[in-house]
C-alpha positions as a Markdown table, in Angstrom:
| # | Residue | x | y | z |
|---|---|---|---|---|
| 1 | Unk | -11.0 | 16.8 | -40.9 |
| 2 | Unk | -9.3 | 18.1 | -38.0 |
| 3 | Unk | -6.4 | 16.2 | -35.8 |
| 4 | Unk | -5.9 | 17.8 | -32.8 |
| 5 | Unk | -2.8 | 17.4 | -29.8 |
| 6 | Unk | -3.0 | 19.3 | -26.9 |
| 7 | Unk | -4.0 | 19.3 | -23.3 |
| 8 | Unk | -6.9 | 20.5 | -21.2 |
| 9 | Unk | -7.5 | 23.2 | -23.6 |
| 10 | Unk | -8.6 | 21.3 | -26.3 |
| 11 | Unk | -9.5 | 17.9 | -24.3 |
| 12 | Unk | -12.7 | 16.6 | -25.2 |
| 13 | Unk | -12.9 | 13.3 | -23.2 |
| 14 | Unk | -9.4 | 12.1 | -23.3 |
| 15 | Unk | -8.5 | 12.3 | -19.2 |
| 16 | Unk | -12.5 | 11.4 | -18.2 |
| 17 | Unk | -12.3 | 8.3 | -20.3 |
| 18 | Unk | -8.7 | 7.2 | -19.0 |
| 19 | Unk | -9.2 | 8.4 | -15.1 |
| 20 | Unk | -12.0 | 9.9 | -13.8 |
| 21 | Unk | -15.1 | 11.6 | -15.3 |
| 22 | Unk | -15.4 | 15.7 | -14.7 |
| 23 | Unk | -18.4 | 15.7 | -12.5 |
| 24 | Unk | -21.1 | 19.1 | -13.1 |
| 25 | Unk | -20.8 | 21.9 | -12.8 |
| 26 | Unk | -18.3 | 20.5 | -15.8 |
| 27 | Unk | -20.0 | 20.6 | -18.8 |
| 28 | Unk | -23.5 | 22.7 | -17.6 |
| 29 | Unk | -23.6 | 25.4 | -19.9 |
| 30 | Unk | -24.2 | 23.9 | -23.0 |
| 31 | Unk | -24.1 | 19.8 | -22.5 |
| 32 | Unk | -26.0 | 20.0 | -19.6 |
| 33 | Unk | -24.1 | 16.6 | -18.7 |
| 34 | Unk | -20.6 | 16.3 | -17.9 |
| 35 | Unk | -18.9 | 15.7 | -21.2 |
| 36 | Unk | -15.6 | 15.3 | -20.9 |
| 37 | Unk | -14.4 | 18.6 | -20.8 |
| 38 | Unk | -12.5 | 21.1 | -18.0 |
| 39 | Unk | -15.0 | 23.9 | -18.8 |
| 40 | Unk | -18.6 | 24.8 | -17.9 |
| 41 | Unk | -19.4 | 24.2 | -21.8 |
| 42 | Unk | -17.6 | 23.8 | -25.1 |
| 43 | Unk | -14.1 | 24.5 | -25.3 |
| 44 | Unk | -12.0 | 26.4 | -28.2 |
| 45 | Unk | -11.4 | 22.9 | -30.4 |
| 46 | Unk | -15.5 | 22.7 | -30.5 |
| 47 | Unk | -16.0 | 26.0 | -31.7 |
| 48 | Unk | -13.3 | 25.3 | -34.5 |
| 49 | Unk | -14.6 | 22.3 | -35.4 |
| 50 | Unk | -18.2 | 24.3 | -35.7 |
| 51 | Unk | -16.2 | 27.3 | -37.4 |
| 52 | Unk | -15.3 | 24.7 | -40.0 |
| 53 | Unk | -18.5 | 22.9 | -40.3 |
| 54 | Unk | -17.7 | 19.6 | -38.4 |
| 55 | Unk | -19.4 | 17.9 | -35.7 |
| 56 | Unk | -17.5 | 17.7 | -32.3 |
| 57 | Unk | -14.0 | 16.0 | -32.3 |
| 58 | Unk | -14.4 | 12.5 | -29.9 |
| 59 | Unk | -11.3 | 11.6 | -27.6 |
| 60 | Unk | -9.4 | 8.8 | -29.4 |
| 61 | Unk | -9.1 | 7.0 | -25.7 |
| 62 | Unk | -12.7 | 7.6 | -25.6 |
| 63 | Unk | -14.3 | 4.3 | -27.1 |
| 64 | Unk | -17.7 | 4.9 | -26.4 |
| 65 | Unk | -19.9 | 6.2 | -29.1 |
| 66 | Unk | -17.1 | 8.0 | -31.2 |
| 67 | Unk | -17.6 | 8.8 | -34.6 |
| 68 | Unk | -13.7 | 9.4 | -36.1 |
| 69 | Unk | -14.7 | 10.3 | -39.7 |
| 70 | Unk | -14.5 | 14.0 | -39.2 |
| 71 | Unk | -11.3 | 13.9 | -36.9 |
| 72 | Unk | -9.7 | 12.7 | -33.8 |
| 73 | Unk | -8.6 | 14.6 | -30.7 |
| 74 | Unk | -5.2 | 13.2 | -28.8 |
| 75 | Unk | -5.2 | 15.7 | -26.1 |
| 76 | Unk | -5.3 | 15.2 | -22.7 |
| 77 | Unk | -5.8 | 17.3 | -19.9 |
| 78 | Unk | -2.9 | 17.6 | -17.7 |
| 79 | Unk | -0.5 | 17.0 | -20.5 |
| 80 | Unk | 3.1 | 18.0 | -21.1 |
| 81 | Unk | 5.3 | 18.7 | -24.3 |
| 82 | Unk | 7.9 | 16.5 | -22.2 |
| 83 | Unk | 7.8 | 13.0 | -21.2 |
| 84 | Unk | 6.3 | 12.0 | -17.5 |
| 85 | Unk | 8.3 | 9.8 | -15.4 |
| 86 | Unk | 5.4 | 9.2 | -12.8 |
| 87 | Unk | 1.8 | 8.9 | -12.4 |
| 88 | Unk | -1.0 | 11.5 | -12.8 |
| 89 | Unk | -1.5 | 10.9 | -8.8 |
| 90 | Unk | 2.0 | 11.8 | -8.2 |
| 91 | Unk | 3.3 | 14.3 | -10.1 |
| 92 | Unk | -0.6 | 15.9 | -11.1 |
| 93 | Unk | 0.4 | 15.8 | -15.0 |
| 94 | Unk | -1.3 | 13.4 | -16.9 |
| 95 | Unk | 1.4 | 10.5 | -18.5 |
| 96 | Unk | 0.1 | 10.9 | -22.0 |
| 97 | Unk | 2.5 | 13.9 | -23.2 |
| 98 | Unk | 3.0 | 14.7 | -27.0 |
| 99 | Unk | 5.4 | 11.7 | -27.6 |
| 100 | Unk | 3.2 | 9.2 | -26.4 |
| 101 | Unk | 0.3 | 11.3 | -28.4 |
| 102 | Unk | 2.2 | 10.9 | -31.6 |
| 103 | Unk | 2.2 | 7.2 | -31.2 |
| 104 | Unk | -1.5 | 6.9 | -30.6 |
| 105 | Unk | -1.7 | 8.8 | -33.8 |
| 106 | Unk | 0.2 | 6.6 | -35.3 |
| 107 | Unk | -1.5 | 3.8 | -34.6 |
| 108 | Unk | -4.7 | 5.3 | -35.2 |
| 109 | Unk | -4.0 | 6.0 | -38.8 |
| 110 | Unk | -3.2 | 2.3 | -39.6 |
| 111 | Unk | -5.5 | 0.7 | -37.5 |
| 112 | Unk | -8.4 | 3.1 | -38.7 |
| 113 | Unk | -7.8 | 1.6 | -42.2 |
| 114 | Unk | -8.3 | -1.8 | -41.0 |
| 115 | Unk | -11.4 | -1.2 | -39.3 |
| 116 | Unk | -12.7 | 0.5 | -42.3 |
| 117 | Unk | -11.9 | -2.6 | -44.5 |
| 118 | Unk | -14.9 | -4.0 | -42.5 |
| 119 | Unk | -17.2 | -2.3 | -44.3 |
| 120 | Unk | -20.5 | -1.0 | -43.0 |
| 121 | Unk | -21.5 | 1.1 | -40.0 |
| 122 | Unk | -17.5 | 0.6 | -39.0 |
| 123 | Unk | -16.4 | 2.4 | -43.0 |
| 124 | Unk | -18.5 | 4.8 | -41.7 |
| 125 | Unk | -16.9 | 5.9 | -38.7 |
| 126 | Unk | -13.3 | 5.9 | -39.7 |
| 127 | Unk | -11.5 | 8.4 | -41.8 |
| 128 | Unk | -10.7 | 8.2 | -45.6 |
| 129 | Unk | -7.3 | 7.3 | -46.0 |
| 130 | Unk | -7.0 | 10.5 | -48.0 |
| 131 | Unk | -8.3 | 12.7 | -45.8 |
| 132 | Unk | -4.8 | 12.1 | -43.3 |
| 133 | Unk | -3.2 | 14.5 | -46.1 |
| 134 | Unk | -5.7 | 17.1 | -46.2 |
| 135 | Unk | -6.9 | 17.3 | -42.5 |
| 136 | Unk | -6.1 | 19.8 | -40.4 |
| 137 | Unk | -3.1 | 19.2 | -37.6 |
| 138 | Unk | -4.3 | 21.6 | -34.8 |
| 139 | Unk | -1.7 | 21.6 | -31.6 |
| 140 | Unk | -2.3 | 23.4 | -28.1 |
| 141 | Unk | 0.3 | 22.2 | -26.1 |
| 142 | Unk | 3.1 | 24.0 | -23.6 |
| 143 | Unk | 1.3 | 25.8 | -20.8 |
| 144 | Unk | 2.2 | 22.5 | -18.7 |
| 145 | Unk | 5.4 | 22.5 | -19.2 |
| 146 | Unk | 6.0 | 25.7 | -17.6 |
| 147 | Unk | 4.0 | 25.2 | -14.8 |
| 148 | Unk | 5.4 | 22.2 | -14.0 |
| 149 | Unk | 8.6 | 23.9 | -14.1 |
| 150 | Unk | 7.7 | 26.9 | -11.4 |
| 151 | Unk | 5.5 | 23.8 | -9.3 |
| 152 | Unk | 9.0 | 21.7 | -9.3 |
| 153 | Unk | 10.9 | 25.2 | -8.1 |
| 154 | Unk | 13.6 | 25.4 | -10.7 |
| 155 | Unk | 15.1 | 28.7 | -11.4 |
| 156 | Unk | 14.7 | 30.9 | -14.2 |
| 157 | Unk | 17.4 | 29.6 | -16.2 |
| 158 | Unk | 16.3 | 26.2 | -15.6 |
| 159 | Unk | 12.7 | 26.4 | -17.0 |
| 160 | Unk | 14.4 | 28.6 | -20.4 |
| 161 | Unk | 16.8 | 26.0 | -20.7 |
| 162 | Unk | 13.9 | 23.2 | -20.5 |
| 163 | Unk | 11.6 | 25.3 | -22.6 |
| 164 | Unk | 14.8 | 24.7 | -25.3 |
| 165 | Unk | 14.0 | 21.0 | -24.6 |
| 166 | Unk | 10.7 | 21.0 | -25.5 |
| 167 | Unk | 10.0 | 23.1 | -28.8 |
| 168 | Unk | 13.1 | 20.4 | -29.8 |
| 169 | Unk | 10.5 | 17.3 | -28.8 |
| 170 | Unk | 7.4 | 20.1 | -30.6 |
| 171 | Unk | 9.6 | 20.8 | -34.2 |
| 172 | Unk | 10.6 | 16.8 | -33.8 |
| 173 | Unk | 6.9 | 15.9 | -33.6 |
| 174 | Unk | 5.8 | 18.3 | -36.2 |
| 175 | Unk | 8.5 | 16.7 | -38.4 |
| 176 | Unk | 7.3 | 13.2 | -37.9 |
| 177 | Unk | 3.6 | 14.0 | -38.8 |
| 178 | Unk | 5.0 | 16.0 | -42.3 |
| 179 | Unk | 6.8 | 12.7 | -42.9 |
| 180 | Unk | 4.2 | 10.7 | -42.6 |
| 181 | Unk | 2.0 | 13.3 | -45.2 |
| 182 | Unk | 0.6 | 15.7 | -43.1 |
| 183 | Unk | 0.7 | 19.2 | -44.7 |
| 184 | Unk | -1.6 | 22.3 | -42.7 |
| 185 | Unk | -0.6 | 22.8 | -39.1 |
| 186 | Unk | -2.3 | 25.6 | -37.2 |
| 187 | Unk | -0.2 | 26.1 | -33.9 |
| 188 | Unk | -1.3 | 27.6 | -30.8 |
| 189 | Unk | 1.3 | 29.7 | -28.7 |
| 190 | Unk | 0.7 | 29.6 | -24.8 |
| 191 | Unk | -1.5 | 31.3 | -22.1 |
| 192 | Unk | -0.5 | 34.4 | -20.2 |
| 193 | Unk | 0.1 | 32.0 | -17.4 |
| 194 | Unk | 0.0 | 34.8 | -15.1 |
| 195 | Unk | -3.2 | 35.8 | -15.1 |
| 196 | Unk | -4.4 | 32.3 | -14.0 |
| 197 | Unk | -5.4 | 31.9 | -10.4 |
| 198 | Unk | -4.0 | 28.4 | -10.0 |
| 199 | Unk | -0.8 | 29.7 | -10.7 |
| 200 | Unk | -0.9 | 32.9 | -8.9 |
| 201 | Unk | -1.9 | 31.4 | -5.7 |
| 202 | Unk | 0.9 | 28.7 | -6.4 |
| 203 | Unk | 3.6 | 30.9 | -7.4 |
| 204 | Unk | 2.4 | 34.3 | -5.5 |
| 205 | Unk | 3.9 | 37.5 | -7.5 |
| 206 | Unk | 6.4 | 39.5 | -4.9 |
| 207 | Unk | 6.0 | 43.3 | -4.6 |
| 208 | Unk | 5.6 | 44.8 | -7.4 |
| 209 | Unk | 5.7 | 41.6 | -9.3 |
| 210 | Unk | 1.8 | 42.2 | -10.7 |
| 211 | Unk | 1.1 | 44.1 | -13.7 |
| 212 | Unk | -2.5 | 46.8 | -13.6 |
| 213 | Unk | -4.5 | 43.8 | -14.2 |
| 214 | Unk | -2.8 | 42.2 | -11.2 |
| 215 | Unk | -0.8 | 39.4 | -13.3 |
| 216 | Unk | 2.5 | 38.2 | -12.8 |
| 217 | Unk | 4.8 | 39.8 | -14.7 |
| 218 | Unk | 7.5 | 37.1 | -13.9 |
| 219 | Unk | 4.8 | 34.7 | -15.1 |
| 220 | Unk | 4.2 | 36.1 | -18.3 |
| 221 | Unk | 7.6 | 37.1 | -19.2 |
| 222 | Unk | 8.1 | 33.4 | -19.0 |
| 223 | Unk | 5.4 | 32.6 | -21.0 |
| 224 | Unk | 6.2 | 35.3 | -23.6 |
| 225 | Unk | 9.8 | 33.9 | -23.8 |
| 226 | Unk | 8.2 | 30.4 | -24.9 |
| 227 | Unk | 6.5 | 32.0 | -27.1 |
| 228 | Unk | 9.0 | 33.9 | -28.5 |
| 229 | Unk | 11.0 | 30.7 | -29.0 |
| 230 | Unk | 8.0 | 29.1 | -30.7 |
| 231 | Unk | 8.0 | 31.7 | -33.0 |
| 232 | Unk | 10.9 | 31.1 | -33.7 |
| 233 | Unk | 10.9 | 27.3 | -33.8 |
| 234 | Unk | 7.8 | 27.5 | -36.0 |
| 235 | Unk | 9.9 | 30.0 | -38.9 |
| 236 | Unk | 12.9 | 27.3 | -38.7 |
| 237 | Unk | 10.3 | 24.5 | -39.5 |
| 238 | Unk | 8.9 | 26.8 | -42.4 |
| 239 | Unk | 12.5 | 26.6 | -44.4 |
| 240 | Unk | 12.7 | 22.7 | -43.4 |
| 241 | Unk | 9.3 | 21.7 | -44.4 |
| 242 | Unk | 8.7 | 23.2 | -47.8 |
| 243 | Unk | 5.4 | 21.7 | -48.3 |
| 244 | Unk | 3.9 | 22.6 | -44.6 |
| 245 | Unk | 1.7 | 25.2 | -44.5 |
| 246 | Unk | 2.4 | 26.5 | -40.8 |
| 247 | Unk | 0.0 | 28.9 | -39.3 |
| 248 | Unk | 1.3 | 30.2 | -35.8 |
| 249 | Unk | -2.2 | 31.5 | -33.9 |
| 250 | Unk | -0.7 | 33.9 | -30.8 |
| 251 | Unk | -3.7 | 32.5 | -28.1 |
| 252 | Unk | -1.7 | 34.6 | -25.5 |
| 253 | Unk | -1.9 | 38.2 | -27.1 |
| 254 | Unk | -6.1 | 36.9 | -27.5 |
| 255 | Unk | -6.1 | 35.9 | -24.3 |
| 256 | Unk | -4.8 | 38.5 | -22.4 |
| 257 | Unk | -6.8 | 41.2 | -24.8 |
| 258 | Unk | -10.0 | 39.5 | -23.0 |
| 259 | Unk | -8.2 | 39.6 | -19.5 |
| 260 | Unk | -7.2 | 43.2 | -19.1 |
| 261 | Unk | -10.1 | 44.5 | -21.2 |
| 262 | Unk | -12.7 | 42.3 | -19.4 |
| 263 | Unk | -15.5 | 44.8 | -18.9 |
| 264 | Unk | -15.5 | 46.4 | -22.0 |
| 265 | Unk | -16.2 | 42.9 | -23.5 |
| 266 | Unk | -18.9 | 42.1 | -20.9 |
| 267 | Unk | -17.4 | 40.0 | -18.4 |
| 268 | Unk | -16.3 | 40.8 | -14.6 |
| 269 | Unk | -13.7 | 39.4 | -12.0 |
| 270 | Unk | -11.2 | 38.4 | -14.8 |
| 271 | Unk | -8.6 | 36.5 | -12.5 |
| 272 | Unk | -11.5 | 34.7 | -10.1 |
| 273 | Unk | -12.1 | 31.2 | -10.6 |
| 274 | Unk | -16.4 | 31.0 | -11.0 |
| 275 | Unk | -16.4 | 27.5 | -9.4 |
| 276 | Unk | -13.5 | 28.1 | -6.6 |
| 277 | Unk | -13.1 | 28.1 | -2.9 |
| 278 | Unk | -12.0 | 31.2 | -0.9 |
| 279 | Unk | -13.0 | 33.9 | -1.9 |
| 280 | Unk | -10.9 | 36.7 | -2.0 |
| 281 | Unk | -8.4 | 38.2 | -5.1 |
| 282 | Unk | -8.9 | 34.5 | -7.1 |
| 283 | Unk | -11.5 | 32.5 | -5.6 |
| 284 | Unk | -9.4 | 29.3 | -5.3 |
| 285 | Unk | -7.7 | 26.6 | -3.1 |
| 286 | Unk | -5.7 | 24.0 | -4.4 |
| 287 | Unk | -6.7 | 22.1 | -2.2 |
| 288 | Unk | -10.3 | 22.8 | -2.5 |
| 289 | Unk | -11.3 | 22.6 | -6.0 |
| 290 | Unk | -14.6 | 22.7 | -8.5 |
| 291 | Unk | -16.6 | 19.8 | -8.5 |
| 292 | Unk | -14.2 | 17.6 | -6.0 |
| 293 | Unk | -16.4 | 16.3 | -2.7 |
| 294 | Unk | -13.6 | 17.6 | 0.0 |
| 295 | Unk | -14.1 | 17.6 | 3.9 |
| 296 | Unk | -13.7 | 20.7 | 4.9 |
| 297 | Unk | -13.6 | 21.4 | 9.3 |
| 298 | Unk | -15.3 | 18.4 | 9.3 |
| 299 | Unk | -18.2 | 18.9 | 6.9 |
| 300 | Unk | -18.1 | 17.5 | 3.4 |
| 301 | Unk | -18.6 | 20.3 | 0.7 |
| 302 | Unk | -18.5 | 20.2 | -2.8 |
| 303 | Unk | -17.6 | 24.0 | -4.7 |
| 304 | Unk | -20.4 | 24.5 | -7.4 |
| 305 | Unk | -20.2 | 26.9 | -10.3 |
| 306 | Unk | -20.6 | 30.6 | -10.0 |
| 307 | Unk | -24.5 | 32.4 | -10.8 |
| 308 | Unk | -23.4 | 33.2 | -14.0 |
| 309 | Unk | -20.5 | 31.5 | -15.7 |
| 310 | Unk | -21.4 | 33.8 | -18.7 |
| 311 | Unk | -20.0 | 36.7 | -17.3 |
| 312 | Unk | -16.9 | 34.9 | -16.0 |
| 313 | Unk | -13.4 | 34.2 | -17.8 |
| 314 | Unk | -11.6 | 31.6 | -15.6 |
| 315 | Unk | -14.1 | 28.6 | -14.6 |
| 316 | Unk | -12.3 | 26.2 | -12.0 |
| 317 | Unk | -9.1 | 28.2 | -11.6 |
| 318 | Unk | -7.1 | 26.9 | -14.6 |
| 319 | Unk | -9.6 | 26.5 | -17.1 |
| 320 | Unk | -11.9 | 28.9 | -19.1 |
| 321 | Unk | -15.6 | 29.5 | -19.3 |
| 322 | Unk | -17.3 | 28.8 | -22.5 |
| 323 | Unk | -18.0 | 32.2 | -22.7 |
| 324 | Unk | -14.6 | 33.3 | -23.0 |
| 325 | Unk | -13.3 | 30.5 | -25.1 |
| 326 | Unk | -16.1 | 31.4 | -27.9 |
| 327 | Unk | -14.8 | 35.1 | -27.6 |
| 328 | Unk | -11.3 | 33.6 | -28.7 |
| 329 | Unk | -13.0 | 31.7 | -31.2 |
| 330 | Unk | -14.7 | 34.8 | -32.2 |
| 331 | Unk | -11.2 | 36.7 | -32.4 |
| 332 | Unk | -8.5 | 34.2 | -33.4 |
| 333 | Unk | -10.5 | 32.4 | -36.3 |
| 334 | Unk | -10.8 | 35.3 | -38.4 |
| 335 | Unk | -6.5 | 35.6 | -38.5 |
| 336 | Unk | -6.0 | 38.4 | -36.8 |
| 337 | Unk | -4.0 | 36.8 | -34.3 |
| 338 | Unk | -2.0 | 34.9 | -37.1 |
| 339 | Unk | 1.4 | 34.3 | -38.9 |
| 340 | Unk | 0.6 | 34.4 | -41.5 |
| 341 | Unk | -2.8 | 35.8 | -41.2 |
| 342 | Unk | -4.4 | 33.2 | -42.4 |
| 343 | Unk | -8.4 | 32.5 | -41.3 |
| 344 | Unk | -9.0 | 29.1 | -40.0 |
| 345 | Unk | -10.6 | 28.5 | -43.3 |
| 346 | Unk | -7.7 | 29.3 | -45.1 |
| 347 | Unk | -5.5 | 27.6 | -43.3 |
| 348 | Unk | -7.2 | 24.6 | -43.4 |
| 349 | Unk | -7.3 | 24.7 | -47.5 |
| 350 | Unk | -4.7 | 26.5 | -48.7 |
| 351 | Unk | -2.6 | 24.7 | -51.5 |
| 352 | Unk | 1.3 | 23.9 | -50.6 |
């Protein structure tokens, strides 16, 4: 059983169900419908869940077909470690952050248990009360956090200081859900934010700013301080929860493998969005984006995928390909990118 937090990187029909539903080319690859996710196809949770033998994780806002037995997924795209204070349409970060994710959870696990008590067809779809102990507690969560930061102009010092803020609100969360019995956590660092063309056309590099991929350097360095705090954060929670088995997956080392070594591993155009607007180094307008009807001089247009998403790492400009994400699968799974190195197997059975 897997119970996943997170954001757009692991969201599997949390934001669609709540606001609006990811038109194609979201969801082609594979689906061959929309499905709820910010990707042409499956995203890295799916390919976890396969890794591990389970079906597909449904959204928990998602009440429409979902079959909970095997897991739950809390994540939203858009979502933030921190606490909104205004609406998705105003700030463009979705209001359902970890905090309020932890109470959904909680909920969930009583309520699930009354449902159950029904009996039939409704036993069926709910998880063993048992199973909250042994599942899985997978959290993706923190890229938004950051870029909200640099989008709301603070200064260095003022996104390292808020960074401090919210690995407090992560270790709290973490604390609560060991509390309340969970034991395995497998935690996913952040992106090389850098390399993603939504935040290089947002926050340009200066001169000399880009690395010989042509990241940010600024970027990353940020995101490699948050990780470097995780880290951190994560060994603390070690020596505090002494029956948590607490595997720390570095995404951002995977990810950026893929990025500056993109040909070798059969994909071109690393820091171009496939379904973007533009042209030119990234492929993407923010105010122009994948699947969105927007007039444009007078014409309505709507941006469609790229010939070959396949071949592509970045999808819509934020998001990855399901290419890509199954390479990470392919990479991170095994515990190479892990402290401990751990597989996912392992980490999901291991005895405290």
């Amino acid at each position: 059983m897997i119970i996943n937090f997170g954001d757009s990187n692991s969201d599997t029909g949390g934001l669609s169900a709540t606001f609006f539903y990811a038109p194609l080319p979201y969801g082609e690859t594979y689906f061959h419908r929309p499905a709820g996710r910010f990707s042409d196809g499956r995203v890295l949770l799916d390919f976890m869940a396969e890794g591990l033998g389970l079906p597909y994780l449904s959204a928990y806002l998602d009440s429409l077909g979902t079959n909970f037995s095997h897991g739950v997924n809390f994540a939203t795209a858009a979502s933030t470690i921190g606490p909104q204070n205004q609406s998705l349409a105003i700030s463009g970060f979705s209001p359902f952050s970890l905090d309020i994710q932890l109470t959904q959870f909680t909920q969930f696990k009583s309520r699930s248990q009354l449902v159950a008590k029904q009996g039939g067809v409704f036993k069926d779809l709910m998880p063993k009360k048992k199973h909250f102990s042994q599942a899985l507690y997978t959290i993706d969560i923190g890229q938004n956090d950051i870029s909200q930061a640099y989008i709301q102009n603070l200064s260095d010092e003022e996104i390292r200081a808020s960074i401090q803020d919210v690995l407090g609100i992560l270790a709290k969360s973490i604390k609560s859900l060991y509390d309340g019995g969970a034991r395995f956590f497998w935690v996913h660092n952040t992106s090389p934010i850098g390399c993603i063309p939504f935040m290089l056309v947002s926050v340009p590099p200066g001169a000399n700013q880009t690395d010989s991929v042509g990241c940010s350097i600024p970027l990353n360095k940020m995101a490699e301080y948050f990780n470097s705090e995780l880290n951190k954060t994560v060994v603390q929670l070690r020596k505090e929860l002494p029956l948590a088995v607490l595997t720390y997956v570095d995404i951002y080392s995977a990810k950026y493998k893929l990025i500056s070594h993109a040909a070798k591993y059969g994909f071109k155009h690393p820091l171009k969005a496939c379904c973007g607007y533009g042209g030119g180094k990234y492929n993407f307008n923010r105010s122009i984006r994948c699947a969105i009807p927007t007039m444009v001089n007078g014409t309505l247009i709507t941006v469609k995928s790229c010939k070959d998403p396949s071949t592509r790492i970045n999808f819509d400009g934020i998001h990855f390909t399901e290419a890509s994400n199954k390479w990470m699968f392919d990479h991170i799974h095994t515990g190479a990118y892990s402290d401990p190195p751990v597989s996912l197997e392992e980490a999901c059975h291991r005895h405290a």
